[in-house]
Residue frames as a rotation matrix with the C-alpha (Angstrom) as fourth column:
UNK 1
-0.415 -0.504 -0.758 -117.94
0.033 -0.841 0.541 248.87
-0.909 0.199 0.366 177.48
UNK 2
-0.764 0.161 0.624 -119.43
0.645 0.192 0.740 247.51
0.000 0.968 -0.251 174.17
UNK 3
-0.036 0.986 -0.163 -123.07
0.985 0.008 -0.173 248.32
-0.169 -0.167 -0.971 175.61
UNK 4
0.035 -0.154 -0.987 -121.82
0.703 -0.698 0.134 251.93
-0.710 -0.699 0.084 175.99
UNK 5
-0.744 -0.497 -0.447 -121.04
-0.073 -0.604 0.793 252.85
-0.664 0.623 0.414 172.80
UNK 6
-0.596 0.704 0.386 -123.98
0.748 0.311 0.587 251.30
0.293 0.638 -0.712 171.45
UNK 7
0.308 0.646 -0.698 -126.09
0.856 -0.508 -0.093 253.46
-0.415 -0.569 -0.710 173.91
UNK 8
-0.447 -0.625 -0.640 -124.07
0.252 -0.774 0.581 256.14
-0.859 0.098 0.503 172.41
UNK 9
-0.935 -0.335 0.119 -124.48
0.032 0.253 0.967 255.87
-0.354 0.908 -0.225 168.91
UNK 10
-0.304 0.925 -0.228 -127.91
0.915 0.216 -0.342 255.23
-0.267 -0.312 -0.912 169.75
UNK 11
0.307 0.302 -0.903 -128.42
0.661 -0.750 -0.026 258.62
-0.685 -0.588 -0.429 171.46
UNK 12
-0.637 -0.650 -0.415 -126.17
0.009 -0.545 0.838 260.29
-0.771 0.530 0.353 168.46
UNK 13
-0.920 0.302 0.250 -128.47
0.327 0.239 0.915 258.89
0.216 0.923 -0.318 165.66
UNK 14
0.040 0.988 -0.149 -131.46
0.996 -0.051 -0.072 260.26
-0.078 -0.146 -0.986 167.58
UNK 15
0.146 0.461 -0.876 -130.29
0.569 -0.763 -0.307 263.36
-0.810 -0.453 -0.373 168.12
UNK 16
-0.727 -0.665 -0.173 -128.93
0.027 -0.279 0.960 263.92
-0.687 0.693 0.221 164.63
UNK 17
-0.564 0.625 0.539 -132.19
0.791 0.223 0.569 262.50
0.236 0.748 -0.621 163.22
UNK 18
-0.100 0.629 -0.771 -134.20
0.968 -0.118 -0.222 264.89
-0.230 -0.769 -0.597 165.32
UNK 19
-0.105 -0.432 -0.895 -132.23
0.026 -0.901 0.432 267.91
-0.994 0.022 0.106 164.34
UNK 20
-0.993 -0.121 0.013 -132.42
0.023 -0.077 0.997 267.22
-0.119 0.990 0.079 160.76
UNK 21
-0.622 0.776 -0.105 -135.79
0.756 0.630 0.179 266.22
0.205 0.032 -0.978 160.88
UNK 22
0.316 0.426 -0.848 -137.01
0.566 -0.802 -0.192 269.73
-0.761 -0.419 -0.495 162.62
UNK 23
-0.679 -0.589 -0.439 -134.88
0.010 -0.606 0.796 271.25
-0.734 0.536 0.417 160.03
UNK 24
-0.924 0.100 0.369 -137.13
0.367 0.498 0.785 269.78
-0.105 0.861 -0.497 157.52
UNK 25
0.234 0.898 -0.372 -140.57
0.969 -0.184 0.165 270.44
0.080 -0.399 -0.913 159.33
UNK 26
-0.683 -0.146 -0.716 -139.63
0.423 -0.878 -0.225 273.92
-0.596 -0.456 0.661 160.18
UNK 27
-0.991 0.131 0.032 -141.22
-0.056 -0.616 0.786 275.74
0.123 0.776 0.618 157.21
UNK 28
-0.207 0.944 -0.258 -144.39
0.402 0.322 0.857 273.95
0.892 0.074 -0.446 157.04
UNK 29
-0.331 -0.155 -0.931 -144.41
0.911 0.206 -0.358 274.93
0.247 -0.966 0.073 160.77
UNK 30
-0.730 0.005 -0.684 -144.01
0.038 -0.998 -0.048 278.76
-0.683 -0.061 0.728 160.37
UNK 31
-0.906 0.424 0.019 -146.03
-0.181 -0.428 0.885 278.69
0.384 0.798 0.464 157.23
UNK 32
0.191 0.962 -0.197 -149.35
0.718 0.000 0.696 277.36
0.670 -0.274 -0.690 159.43
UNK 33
-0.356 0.014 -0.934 -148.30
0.887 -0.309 -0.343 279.86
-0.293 -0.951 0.098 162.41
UNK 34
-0.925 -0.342 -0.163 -148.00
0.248 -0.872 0.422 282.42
-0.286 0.350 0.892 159.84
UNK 35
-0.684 0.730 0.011 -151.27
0.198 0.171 0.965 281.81
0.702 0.662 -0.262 158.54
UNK 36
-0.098 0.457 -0.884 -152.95
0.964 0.265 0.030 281.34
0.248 -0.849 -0.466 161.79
UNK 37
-0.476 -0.496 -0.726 -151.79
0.711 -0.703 0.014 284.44
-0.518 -0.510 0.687 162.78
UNK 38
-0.963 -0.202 -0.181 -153.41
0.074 -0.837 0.542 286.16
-0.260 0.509 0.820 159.76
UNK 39
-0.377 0.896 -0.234 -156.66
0.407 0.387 0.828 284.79
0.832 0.217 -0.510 160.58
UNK 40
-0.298 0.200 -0.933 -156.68
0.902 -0.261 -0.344 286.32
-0.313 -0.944 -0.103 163.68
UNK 41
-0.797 -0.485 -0.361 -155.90
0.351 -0.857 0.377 289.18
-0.492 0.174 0.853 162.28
UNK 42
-0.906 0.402 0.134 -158.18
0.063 -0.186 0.981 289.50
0.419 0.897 0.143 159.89
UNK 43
0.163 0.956 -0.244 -161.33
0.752 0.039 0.658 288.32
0.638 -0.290 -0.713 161.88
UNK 44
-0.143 0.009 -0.990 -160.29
0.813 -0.570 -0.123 291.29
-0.565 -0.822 0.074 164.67
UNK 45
-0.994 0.106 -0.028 -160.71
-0.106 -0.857 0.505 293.71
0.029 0.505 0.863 161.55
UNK 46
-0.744 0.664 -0.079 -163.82
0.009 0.128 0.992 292.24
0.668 0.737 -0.102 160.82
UNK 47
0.324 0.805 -0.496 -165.61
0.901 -0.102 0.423 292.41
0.290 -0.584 -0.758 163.89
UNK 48
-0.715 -0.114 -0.689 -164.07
0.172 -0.985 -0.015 296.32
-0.677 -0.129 0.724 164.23
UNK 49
-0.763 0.646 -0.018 -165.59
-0.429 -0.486 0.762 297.11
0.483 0.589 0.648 160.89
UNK 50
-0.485 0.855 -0.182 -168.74
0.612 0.480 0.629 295.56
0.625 0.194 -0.756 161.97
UNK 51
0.093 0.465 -0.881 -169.11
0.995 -0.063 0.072 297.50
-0.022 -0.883 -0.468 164.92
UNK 52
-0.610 -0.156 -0.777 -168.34
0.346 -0.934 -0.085 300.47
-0.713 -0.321 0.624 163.53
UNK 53
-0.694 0.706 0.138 -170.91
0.130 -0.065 0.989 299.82
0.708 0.705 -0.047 160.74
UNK 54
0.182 0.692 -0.698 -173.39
0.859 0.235 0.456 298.88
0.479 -0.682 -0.552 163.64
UNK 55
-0.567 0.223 -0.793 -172.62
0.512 -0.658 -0.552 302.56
-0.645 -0.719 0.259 165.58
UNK 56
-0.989 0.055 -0.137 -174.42
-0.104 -0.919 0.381 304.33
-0.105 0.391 0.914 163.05
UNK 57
-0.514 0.715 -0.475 -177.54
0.815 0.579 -0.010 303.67
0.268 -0.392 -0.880 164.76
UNK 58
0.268 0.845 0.462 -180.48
0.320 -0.531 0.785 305.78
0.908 -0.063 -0.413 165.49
UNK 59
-0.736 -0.347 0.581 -179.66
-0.450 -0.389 -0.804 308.11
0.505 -0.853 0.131 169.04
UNK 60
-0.201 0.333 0.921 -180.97
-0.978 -0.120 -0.169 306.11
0.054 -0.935 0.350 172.05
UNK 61
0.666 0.185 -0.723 -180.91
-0.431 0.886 -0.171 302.46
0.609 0.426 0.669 170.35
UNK 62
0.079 -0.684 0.725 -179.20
-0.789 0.402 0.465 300.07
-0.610 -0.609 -0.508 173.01
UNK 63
0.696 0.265 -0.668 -177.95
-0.440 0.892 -0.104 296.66
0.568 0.366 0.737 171.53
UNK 64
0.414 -0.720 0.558 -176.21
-0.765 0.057 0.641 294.34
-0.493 -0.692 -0.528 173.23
UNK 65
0.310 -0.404 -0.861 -173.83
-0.687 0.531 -0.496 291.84
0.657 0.745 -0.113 170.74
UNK 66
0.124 -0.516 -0.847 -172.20
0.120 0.855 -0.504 289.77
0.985 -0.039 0.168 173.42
UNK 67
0.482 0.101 0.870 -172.47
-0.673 -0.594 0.441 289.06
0.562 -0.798 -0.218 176.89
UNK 68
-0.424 -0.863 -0.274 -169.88
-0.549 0.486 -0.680 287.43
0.720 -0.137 -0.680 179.02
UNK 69
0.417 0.540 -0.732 -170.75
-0.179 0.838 0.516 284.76
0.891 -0.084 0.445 180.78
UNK 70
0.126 -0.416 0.901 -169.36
-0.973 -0.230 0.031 284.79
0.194 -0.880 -0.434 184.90
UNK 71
0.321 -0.240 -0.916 -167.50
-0.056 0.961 -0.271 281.80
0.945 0.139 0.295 185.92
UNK 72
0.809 0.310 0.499 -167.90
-0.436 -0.252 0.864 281.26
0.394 -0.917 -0.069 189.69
UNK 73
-0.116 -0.908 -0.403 -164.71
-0.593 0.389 -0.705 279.88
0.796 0.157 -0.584 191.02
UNK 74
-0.957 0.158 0.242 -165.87
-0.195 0.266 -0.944 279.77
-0.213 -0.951 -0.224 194.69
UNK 75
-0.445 0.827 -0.345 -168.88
0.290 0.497 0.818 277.71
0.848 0.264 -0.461 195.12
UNK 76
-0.422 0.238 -0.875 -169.17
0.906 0.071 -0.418 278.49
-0.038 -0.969 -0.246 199.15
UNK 77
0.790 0.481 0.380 -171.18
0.381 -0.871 0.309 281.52
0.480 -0.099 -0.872 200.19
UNK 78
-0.320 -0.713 0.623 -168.82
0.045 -0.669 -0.742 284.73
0.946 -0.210 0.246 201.25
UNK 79
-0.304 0.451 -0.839 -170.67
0.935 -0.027 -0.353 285.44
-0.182 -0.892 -0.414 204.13
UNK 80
0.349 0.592 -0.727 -172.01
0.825 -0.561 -0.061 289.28
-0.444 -0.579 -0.684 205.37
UNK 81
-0.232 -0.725 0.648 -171.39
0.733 -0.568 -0.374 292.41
0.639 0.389 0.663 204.17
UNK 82
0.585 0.335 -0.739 -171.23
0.713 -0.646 0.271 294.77
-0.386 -0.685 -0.617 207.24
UNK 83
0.108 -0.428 0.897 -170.79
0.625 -0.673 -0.396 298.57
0.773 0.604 0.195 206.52
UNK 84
0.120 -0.012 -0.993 -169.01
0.982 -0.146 0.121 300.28
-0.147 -0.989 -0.005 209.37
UNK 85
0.612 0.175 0.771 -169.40
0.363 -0.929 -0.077 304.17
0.703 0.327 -0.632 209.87
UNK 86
-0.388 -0.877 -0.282 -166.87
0.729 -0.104 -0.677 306.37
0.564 -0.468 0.680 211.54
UNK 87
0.717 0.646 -0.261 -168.12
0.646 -0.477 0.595 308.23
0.260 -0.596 -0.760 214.86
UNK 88
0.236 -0.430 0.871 -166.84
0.061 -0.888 -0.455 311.68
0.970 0.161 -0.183 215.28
């Protein structure tokens, strides 16, 4: 019965420390999310304005800024592509 209460007491002091402890950390926490968050921001303005600096291009100029890259999941070959027609 002793063992029990220790195990308790334990489990109390952890979760008390925990709880205070987050309490403490919180701020710092939000204040980097917050931040983060306004870096995002910010660089998605900055590559709008760029690109709307970058339409005022000469009629028929193509550029191409970024091309995605195709990430094959299946490695195996599909097989055929048959095209069936409908007979009247």
């Amino acid at each position: 019965m002793d063992t029990f209460f220790k195990t308790l007491l334990i489990l109390l002091l952890v979760y008390f420390g925990l709880k205070i402890l987050f309490r403490l950390a919180m701020p710092f926490l939000m204040r980097y999310i917050a931040k983060k968050a306004s870096q995002k921001m910010e660089n998605a303005f900055r590559r709008t304005q760029y690109q709307s600096e970058n339409n005022n291009q000469k009629e028929g100029k193509i550029t191409i800024d970024d091309i995605p890259q195709k990430k094959s999941r299946n490695k195996k070959p599909v097989g055929d592509y048959v095209d069936y027609e409908e007979i009247d």
